[in-house]
PyMOL commands that place a pseudoatom at each C-alpha (Angstrom):
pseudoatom trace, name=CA, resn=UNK, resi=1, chain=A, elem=C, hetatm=0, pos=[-4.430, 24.371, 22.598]
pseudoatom trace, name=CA, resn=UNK, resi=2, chain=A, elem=C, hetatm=0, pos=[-3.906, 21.585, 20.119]
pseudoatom trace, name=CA, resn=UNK, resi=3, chain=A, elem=C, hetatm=0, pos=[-0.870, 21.649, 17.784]
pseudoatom trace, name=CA, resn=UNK, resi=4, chain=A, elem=C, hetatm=0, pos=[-1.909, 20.982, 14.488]
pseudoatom trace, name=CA, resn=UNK, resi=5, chain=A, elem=C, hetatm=0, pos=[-5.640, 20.109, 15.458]
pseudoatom trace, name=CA, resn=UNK, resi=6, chain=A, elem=C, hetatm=0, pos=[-6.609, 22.041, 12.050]
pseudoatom trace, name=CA, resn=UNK, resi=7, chain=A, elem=C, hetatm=0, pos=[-5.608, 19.222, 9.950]
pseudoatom trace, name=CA, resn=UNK, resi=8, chain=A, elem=C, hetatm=0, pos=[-8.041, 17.261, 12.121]
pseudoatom trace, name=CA, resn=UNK, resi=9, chain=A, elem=C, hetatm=0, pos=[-10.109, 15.027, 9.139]
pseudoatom trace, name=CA, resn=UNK, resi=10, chain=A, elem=C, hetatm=0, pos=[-13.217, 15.744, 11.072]
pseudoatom trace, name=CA, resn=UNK, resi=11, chain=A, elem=C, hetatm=0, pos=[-12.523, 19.363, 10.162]
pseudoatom trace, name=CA, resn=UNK, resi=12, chain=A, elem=C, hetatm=0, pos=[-12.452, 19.100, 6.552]
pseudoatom trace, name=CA, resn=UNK, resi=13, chain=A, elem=C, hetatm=0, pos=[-15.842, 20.871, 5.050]
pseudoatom trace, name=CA, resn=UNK, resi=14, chain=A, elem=C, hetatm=0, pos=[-17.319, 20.451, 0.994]
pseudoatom trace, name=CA, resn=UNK, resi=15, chain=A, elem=C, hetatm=0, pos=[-15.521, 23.843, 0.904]
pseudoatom trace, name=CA, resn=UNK, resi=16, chain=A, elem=C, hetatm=0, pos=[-12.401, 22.351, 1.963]
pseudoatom trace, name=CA, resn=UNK, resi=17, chain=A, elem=C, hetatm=0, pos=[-12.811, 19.865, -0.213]
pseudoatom trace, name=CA, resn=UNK, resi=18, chain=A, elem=C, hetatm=0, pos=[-13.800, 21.397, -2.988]
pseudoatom trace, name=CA, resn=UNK, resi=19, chain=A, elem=C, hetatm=0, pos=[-10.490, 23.677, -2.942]
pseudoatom trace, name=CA, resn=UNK, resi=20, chain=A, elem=C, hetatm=0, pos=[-8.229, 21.121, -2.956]
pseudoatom trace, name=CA, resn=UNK, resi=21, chain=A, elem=C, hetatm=0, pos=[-10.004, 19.719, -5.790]
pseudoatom trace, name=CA, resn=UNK, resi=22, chain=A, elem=C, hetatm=0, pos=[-9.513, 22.789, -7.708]
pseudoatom trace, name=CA, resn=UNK, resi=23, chain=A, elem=C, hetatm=0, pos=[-5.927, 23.018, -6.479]
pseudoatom trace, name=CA, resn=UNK, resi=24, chain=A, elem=C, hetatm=0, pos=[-4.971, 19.747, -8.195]
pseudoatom trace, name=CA, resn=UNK, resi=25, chain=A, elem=C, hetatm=0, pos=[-6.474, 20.021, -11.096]
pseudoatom trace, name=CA, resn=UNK, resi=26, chain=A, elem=C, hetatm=0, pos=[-4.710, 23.625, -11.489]
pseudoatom trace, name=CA, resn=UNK, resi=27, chain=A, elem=C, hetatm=0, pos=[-1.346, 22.259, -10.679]
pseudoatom trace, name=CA, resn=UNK, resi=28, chain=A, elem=C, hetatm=0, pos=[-1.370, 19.001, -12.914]
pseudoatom trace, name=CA, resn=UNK, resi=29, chain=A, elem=C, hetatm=0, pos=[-4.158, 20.048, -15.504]
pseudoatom trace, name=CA, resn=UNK, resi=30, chain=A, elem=C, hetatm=0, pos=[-7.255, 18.159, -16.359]
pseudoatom trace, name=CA, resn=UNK, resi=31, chain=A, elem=C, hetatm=0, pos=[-5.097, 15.940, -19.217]
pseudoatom trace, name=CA, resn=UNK, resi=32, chain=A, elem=C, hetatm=0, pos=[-3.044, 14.602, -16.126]
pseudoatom trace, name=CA, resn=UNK, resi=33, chain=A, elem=C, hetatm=0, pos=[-5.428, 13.455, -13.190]
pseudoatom trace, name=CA, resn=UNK, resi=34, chain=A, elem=C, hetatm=0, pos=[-6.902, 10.451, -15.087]
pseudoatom trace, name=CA, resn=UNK, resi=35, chain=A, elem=C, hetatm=0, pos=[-3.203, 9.679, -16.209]
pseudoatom trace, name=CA, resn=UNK, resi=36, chain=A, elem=C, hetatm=0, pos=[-2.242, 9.937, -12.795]
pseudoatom trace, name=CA, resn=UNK, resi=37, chain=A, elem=C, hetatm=0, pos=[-5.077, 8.629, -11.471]
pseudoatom trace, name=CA, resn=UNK, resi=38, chain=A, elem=C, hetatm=0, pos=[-4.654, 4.867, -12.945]
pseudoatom trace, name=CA, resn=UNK, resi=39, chain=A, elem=C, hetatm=0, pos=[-0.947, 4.776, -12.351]
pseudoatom trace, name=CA, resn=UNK, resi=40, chain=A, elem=C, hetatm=0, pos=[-1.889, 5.001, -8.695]
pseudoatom trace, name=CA, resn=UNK, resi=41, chain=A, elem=C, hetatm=0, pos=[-4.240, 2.410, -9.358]
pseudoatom trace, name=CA, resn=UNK, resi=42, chain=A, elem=C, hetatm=0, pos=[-1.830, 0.012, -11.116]
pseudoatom trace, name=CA, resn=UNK, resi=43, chain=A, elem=C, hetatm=0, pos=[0.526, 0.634, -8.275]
pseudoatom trace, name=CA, resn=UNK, resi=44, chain=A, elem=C, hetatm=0, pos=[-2.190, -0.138, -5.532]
pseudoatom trace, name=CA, resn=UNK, resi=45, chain=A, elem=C, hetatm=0, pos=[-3.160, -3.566, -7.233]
pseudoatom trace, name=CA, resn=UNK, resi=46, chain=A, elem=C, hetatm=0, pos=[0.824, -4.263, -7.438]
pseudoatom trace, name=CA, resn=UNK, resi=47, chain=A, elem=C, hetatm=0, pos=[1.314, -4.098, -3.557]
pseudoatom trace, name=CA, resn=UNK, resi=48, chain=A, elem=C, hetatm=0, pos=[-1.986, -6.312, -3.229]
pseudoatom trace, name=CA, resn=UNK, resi=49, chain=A, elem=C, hetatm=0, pos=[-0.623, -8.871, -4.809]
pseudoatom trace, name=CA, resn=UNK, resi=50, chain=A, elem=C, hetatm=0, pos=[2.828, -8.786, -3.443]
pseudoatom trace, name=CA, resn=UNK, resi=51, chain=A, elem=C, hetatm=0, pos=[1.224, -8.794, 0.029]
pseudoatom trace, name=CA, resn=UNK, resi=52, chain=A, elem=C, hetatm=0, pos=[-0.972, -11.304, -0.582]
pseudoatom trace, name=CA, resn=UNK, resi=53, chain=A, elem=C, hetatm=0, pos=[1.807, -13.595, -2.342]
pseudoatom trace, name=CA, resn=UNK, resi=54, chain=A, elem=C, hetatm=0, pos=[3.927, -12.951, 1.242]
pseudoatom trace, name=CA, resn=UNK, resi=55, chain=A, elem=C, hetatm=0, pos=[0.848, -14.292, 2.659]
pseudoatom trace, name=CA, resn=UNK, resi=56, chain=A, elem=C, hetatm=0, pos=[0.786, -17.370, 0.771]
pseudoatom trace, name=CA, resn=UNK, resi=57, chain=A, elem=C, hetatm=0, pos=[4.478, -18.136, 1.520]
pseudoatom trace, name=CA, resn=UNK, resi=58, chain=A, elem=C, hetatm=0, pos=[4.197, -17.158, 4.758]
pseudoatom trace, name=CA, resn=UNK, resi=59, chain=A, elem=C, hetatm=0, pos=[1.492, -19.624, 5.177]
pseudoatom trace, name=CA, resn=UNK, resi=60, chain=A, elem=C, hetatm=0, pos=[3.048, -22.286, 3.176]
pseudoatom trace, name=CA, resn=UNK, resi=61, chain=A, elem=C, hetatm=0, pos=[4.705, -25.214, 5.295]
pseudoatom trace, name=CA, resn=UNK, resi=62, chain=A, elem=C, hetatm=0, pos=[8.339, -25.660, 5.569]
pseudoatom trace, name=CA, resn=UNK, resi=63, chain=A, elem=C, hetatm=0, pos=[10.052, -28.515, 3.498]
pseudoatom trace, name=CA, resn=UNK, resi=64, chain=A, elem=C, hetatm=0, pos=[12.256, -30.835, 4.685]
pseudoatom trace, name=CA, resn=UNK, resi=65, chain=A, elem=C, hetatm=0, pos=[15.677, -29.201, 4.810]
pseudoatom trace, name=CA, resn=UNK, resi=66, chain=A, elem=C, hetatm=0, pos=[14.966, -25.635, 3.920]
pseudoatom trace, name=CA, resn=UNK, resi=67, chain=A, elem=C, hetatm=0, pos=[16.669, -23.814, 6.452]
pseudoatom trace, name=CA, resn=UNK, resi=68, chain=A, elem=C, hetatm=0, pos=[14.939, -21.964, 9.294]
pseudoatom trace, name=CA, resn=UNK, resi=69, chain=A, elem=C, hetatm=0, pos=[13.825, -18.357, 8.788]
pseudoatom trace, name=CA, resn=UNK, resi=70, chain=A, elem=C, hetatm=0, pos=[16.268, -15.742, 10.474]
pseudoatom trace, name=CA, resn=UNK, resi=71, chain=A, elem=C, hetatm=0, pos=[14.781, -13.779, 13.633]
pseudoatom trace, name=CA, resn=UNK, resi=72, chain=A, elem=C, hetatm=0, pos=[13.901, -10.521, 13.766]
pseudoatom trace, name=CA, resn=UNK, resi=73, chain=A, elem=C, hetatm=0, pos=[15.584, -8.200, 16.523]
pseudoatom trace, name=CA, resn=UNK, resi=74, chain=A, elem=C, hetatm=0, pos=[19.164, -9.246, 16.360]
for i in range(1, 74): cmd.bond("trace and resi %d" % i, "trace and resi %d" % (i + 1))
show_as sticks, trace
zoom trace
């Protein structure tokens, strides 16, 4: 027996779907889901550029008397 092998994504059906689509849109109304909808999209694009900025400055050489980074796991 599997615990918790319902939840399984290969499980989900157009029924299942479908009901949780009705199930949002019953608890936040139909006024709510697109404002909710771009907020999460605002906050998606935020993180992509804050990871990709740590990117860049990760990638960026050291200058000449900055001091070395700290290590991780002390």
């Amino acid at each position: 027996m599997q615990a918790l092998g319902f939840i399984s994504p290969t499980n989900v059906g157009p029924w299942q779907i479908l009901l949780i689509i009705v199930l949002i849109v019953f608890l936040f109304g139909g006024k709510k889901i697109p404002e909710i909808s771009r907020a999460l999209g605002r906050s998606l694009s935020e993180f992509r550029k804050g990871r990709e900025e740590g990117e860049r400055e990760a990638a960026k050489p050291a200058k000449e008397g900055d001091p070395p980074p700290e290590e991780k796991g002390s």
